[in-house]
Structures are given as C-alpha cells and as structure tokens.
N, C-alpha and C positions, 0 to 999 in steps of 0.2 A: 578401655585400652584404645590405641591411636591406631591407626591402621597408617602407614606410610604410603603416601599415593604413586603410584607407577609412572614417574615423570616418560616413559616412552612413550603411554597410552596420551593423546590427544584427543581432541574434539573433532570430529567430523564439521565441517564448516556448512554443512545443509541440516543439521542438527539445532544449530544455535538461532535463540530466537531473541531477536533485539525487539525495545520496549521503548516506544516514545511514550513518557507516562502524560498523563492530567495534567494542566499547567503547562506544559512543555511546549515549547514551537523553537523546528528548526526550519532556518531560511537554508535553504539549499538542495543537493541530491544526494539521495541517500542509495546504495549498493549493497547488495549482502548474497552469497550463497542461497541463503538458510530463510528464514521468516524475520516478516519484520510486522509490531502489532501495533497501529498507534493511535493512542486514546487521550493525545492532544493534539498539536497539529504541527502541518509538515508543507511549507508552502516549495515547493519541487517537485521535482519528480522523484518515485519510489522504484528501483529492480529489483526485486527478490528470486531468487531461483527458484525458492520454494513455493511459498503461501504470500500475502499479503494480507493482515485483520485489520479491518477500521473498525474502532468501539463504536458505539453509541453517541460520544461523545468528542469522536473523532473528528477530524475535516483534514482533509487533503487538496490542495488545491495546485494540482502539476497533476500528470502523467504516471500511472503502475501499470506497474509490467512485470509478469509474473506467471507460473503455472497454474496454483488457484488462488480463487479469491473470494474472501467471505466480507458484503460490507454491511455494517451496521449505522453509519454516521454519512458523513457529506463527501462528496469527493465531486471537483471541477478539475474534468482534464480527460485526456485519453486512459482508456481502462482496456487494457490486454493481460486476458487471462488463459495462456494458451489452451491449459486444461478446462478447468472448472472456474465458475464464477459465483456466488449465491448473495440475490439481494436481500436481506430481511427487512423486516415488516419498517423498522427504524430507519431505511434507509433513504438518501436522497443523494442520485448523481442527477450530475448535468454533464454533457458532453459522451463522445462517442465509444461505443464498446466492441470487443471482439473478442468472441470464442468460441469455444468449442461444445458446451453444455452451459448451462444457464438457468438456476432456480430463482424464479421472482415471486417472495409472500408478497399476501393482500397487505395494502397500505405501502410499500415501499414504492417511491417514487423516482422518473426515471423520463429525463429528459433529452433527448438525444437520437442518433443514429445506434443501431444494433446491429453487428454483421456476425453470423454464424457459419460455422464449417470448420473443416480441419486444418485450414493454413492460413494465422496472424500474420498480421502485415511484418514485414521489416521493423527493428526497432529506429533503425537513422531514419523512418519514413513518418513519425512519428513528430507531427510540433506541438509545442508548450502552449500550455492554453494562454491566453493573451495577459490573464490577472497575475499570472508568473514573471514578473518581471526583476525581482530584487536579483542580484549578483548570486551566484551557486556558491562562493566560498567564504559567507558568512553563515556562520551557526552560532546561535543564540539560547537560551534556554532562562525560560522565564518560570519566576515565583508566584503564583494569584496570592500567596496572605502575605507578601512584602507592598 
C-alpha cells in the first residue's frame, strides 16, 4: 500500500545534504543551509550552515565556510570552520584555516596559516584565493566517459 505523503510536512533546510558527485565541476559559489559533500570539484567558494565533506577525490579550490568540516581531498582557499574541522590522512590543503577545534591524521597535509579560538573572522573579510578567477554565474557540469 501507498502511504500519501503529508504535503504540510517539509524538509528542514539544515537537514538537506547536496552532492557534487565524481565527474562534476561547478564553476561558481555554492550556498546551502544544510551540508554540502563534494567528491568532484567545485572552483568557488562553498557556505554551508552546517558541515562541508571533501571526498577523497574531491578538490576545491575557493573559500568554505562552514560550522564543521571534514576534508578528505584538495582544497586551495580559505577554510573557516567555526565549530569543528578534521583533516584526514587523504588530505591536502593549501591556504589559511580557522577554528575552533582541529583533528589532523598522520599523513594529511597542510600548507598554510592555522588560527585557533573561539571567534572566526568575518566572512566579507574573507578573499578568494587568486586561482578563483572564472565568473561565479557559470555552472557547468561535466561527463569523464563522454
């Protein structure tokens, strides 16, 4: 049997978790509530209210800002995680960090300034790392088997 779904009930918008998949790159900035995971690539800057996840296989190469953040892949830019940050073993940034708590595995690497404490900078205080240069209001999304 069907169950009729309760058109009143909605989604909480810090619930919802967007997915740049494999193959993907978007040229631009990306905004959300909620989480955003991305395990292609993302040349802007990333706001999440919630979390930001870089796969493995990820690269970011702008500015996240965010409450936690777990990275597994590349990221060139500023990284503000007001709450939590965790680098893993896979990982590799370049460019400057800030927050509040900070897990670094053996083998993840990390290029940059670190500032720790309880108050991230402003986000308008915030520049685009210099390899960010494409225009913010193209988005793209590419195929690797075409």
């Amino acid at each position: 049997m069907a169950r009729d779904r309760d058109s009143s009930r909605s989604t909480s918008p810090e619930s919802v978790i967007s997915i740049i998949g494999p193959g993907m790159t978007i040229v631009g900035d990306c905004e959300t509530d909620g989480t955003v995971r991305v395990e292609g690539s993302v040349e802007g800057s990333i706001k999440a209210g919630k979390a930001v996840v870089v796969g493995k296989q990820g690269v970011v190469t702008g500015n996240i800002i965010t409450q936690d953040a777990v990275i597994s892949g590349r990221v060139h830019g500023t990284l503000i995680a007001a709450s939590r940050l965790e680098l893993q073993a896979t990982s590799h940034v370049e460019g400057e960090i800030h927050t509040r708590r900070m897990q670094l595995e053996e083998g993840a690497v990390l290029n940059g300034m670190v500032h720790m404490g309880a108050d991230p900078p402003k986000v308008a205080a915030v520049k685009p790392p210099k390899a960010a240069v494409r225009p913010p209001e193209t988005v793209r999304a590419t195929n690797p088997s075409s």
